[in-house]
C-alpha positions as CSV (number, residue, x, y, z in Angstrom):
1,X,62.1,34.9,-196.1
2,X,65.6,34.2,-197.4
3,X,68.3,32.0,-195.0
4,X,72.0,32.8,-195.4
5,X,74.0,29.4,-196.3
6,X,76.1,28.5,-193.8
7,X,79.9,27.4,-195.0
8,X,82.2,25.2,-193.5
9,X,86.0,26.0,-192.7
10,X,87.1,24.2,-195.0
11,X,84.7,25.6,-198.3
12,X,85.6,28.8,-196.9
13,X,89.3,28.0,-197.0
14,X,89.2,26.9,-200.8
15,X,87.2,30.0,-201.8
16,X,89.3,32.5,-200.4
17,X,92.7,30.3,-201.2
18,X,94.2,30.0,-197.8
19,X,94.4,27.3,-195.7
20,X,92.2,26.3,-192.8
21,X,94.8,27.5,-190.2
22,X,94.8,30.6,-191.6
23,X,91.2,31.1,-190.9
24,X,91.4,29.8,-187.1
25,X,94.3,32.2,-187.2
26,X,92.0,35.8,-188.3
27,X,89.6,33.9,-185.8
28,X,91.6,34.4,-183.1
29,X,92.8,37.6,-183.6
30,X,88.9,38.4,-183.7
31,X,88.8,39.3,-187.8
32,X,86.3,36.5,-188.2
33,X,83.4,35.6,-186.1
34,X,82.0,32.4,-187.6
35,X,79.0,31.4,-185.3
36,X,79.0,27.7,-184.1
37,X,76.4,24.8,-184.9
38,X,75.5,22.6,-182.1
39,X,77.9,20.5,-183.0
40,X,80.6,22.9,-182.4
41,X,81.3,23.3,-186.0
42,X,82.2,26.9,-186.9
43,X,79.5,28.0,-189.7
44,X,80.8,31.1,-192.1
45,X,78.3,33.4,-193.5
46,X,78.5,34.4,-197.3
47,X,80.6,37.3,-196.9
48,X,83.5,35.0,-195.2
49,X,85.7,34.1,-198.2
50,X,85.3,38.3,-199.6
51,X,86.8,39.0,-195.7
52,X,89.6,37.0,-195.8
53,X,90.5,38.2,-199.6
54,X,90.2,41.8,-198.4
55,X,92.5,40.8,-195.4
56,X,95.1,39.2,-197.6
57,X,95.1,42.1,-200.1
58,X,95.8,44.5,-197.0
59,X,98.7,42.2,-196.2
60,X,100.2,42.2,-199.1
61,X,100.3,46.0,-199.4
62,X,101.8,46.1,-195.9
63,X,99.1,47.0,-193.6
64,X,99.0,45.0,-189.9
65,X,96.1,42.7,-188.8
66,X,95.6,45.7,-186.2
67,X,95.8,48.1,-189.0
68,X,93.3,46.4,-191.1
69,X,90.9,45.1,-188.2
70,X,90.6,49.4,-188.4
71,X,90.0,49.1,-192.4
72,X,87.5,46.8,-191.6
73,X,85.6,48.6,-188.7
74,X,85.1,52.1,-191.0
75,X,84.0,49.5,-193.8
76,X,81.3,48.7,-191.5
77,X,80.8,52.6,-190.4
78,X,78.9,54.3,-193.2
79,X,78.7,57.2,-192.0
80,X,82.7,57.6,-191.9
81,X,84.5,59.0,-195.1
82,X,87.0,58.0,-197.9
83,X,89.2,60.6,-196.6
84,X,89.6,58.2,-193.2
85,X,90.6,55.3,-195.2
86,X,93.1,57.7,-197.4
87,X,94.6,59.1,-194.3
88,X,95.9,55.4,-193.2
89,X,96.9,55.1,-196.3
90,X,99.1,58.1,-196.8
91,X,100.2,56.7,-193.2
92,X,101.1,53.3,-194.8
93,X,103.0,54.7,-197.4
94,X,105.1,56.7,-195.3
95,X,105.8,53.9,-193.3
96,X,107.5,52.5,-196.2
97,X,109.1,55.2,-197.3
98,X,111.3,55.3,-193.9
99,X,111.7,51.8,-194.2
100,X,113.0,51.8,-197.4
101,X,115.5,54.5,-196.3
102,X,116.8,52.4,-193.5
103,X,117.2,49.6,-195.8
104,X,119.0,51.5,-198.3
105,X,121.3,52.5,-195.4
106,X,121.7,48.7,-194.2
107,X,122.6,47.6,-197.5
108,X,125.4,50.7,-198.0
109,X,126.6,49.6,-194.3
110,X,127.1,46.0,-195.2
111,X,128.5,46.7,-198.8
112,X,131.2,48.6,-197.1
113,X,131.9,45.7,-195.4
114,X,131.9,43.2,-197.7
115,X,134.3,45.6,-199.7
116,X,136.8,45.5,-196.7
117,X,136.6,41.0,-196.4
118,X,138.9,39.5,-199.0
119,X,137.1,35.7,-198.1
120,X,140.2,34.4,-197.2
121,X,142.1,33.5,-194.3
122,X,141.0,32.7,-190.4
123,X,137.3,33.7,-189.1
124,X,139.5,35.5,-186.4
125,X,140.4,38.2,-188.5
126,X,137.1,38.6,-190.5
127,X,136.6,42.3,-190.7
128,X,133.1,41.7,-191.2
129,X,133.3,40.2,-187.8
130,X,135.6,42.7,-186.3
131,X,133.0,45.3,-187.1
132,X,130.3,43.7,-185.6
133,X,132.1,42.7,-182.6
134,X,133.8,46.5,-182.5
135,X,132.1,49.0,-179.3
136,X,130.2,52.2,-180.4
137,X,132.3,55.1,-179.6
138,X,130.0,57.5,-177.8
């Protein structure tokens, strides 16, 4: 009979390239369940440091701890399909999309304004300010 190795926080950390808080951090939000040694160490399983890369990976392409705590859960469901995980995705990248559009929209906003502010003279008369200070006409 084989035994899984238990890992500390710490190995864990290394092997995944995060830092420690970050673990306690996914711990909390419940996206790691270490179990805990007598001594109230928290022992990870072998599969810990593959977690926390899959989480950061997620991250980086946008998705939400509560988004990927989803990814995870059909990860665990075999009998779900790709087409589940595809379907987020395509969600995901719409997401983006309308952000991207907003930004776009921010940025031709505030280029207006910068266009109207020579940088000289008192704050008072800043037009950037004016703007920003201006009421919405219903």
């Amino acid at each position: 009979m084989r035994t899984e190795q238990a890992h500390r926080i710490g190995d864990v950390a290394r092997a995944a390239g995060v830092n420690v808080e970050t673990l306690r951090y996914y711990e909390r939000r419940g996206l790691l369940r270490p179990s805990r040694a007598l001594n109230g160490y928290r022992s990870y399983d072998a599969e810990a440091a593959r977690r926390v890369r899959f989480i950061r990976r997620a991250q980086a392409l946008g998705f939400s701890l509560n988004e990927i705590d989803e990814l995870l859960a059909l990860r665990a469901r075999p009998g779900k399909s790709c087409a589940d995980v595809r379907r987020r995705a395509e969600a995901k990248v719409a997401a983006i999309e309308h952000k991207l559009r907003a930004l776009r929209a921010m940025r031709k906003a505030l280029g207006r304004l910068v266009e109207q502010c020579a940088g000289r003279g008192p704050v008072t008369g800043c037009p950037i300010l004016e703007s920003l200070t201006r009421e919405e006409r219903a």
